[in-house]
C-alpha positions as CSV (number, residue, x, y, z in Angstrom):
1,X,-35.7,-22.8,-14.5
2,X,-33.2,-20.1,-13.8
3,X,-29.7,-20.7,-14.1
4,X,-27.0,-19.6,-11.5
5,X,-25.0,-16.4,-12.0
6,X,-21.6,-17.7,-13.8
7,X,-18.2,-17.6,-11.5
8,X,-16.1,-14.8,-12.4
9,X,-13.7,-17.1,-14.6
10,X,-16.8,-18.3,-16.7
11,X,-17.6,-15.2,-17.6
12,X,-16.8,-13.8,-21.3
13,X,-14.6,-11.3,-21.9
14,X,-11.6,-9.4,-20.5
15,X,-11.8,-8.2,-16.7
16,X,-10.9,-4.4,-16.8
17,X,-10.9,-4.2,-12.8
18,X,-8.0,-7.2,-12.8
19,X,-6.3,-5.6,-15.9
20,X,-5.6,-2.6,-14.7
21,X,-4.6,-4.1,-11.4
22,X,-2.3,-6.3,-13.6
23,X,-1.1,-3.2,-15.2
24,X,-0.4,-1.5,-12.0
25,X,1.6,-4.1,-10.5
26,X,3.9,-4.0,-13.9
27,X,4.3,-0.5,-14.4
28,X,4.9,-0.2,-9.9
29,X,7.5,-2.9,-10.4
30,X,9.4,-1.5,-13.6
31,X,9.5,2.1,-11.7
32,X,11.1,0.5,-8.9
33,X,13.3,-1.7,-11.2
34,X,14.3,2.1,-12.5
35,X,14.5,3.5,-9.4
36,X,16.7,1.0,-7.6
37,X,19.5,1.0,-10.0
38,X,20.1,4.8,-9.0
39,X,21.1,3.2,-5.8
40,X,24.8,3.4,-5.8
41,X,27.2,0.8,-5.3
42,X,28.4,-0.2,-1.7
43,X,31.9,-0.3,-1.0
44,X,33.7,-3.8,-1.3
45,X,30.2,-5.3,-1.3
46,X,29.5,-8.4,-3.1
47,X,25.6,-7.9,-1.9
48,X,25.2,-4.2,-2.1
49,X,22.5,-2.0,-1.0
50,X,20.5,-2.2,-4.3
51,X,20.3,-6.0,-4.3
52,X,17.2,-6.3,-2.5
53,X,15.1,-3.8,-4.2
54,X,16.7,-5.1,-8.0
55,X,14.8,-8.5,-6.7
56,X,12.2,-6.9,-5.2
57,X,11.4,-4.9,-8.7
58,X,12.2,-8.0,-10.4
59,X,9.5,-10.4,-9.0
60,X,6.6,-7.3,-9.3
61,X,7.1,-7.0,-12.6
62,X,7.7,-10.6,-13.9
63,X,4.5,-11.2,-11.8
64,X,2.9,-8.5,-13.3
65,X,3.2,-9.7,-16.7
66,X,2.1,-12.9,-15.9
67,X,-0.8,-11.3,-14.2
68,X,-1.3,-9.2,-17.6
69,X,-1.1,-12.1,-19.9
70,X,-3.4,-14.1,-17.9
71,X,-6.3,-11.7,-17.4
72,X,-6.2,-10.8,-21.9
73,X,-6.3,-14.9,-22.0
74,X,-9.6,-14.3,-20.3
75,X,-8.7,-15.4,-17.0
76,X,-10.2,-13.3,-14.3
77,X,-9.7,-13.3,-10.4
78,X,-11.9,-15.4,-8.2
79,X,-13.2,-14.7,-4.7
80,X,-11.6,-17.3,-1.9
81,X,-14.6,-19.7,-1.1
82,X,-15.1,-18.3,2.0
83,X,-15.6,-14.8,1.0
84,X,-19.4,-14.0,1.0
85,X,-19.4,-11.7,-2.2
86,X,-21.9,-10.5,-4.3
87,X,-20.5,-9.8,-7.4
88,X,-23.1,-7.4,-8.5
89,X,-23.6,-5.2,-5.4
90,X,-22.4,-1.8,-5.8
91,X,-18.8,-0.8,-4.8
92,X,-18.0,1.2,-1.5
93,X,-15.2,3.8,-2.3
94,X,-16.0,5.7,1.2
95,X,-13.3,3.4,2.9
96,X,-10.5,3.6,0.8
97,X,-11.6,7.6,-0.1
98,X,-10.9,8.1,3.8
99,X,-7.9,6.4,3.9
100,X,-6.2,8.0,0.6
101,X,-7.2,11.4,2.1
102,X,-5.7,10.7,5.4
103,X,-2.6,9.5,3.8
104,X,-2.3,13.1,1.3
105,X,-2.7,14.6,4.6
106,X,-0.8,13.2,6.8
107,X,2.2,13.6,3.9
108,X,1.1,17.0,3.5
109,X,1.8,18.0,6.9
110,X,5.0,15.8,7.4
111,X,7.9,18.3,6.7
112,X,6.8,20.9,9.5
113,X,4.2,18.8,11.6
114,X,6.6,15.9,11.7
115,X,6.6,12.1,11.4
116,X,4.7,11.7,14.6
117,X,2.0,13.9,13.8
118,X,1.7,13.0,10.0
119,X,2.3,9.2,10.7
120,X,-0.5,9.3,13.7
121,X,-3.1,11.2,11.1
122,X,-2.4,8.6,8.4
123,X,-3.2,5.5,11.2
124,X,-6.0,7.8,12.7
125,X,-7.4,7.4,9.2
126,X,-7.3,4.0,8.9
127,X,-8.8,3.0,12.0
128,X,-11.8,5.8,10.9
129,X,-12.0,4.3,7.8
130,X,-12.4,0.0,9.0
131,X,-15.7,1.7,11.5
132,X,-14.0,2.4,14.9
133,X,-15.5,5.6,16.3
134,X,-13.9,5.7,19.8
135,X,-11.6,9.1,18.8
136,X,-10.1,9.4,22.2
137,X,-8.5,6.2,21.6
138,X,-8.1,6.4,18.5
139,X,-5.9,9.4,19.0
140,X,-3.9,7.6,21.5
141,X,-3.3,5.1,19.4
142,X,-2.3,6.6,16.8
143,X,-0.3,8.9,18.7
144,X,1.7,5.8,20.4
145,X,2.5,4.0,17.3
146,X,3.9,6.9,15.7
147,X,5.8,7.5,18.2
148,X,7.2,4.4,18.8
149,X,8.0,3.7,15.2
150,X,9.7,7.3,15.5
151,X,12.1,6.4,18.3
152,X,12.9,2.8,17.1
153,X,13.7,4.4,13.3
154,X,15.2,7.3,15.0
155,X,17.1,6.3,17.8
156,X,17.2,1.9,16.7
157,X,18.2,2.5,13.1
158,X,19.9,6.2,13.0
159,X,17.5,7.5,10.5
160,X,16.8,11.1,10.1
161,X,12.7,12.0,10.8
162,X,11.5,15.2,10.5
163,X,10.5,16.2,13.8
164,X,8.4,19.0,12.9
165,X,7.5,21.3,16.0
166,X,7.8,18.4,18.6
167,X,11.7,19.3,18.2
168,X,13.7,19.7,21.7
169,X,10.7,17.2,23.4
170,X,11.4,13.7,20.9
């Protein structure tokens, strides 16, 4: 008689996948922590601008630690019950390959393309990436939310977005 595959916290050994995810989320959180106290000081502020993100960096790392000491105890992240996954079937990088290279694109094209423009590429990407195949609408999309995260940043919040060569028409 055959025994079941072992759950993924039975298994021996340490998890590299969930270590270096562990990792990750500490080193992420300690170069925020790092770069949030170059935030300067508001004026006659108890809570200044720089509050947030010190908590912010705080909580990533402390939970990033935890995370590290758990998965060299052995621990090791366990699909949801309702996740249908097969631990041993091979890994798709396609999806997140299309999305990274959406996102280095849409950032490379950002200064003289503009946020609309790069913003729409990098949601054009994702939708590409999860199956839809519709590109008219896609575009539209795409092209909407960009835009309308443009204006409400822009125009809502008195940011400074490069508007690339849709400058004089935004």
């Amino acid at each position: 008689m055959t025994q079941p595959p072992p759950t993924p916290s039975a298994r021996p050994g340490i998890s590299i996948p969930d270590l270096l995810v562990a990792l990750a989320l500490t080193a992420l959180g300690v170069a925020l922590f790092i770069g949030s106290r170059e935030i300067p000081f508001g004026i006659n502020a108890v809570v200044g601008p720089r509050v947030f993100p010190l908590i912010v960096s705080v909580g990533l790392t402390a939970l990033g630690v935890l995370l590290t000491v758990s998965v060299l105890r052995g621990d090791r992240a366990e699909p949801a019950a309702e996740e249908d996954t097969d631990l041993n079937a091979p890994v798709n990088l396609g999806a997140p390959a299309i999305i990274l290279g959406g996102f280095v694109l849409g950032a490379a094209v950002l200064t003289w393309a503009g946020f609309v423009i790069g913003t729409a590429i990098m949601y054009f990407s994702v939708a590409w990436a999860f199956g839809e195949r519709r590109v008219g609408l896609m575009a539209g999309v795409a092209l909407a939310v960009a835009l309308v995260t443009y204006v409400a940043f822009t125009r809502g919040l008195g940011l400074s977005l490069p508007p690339g060569f849709l400058k004089g028409i935004l």
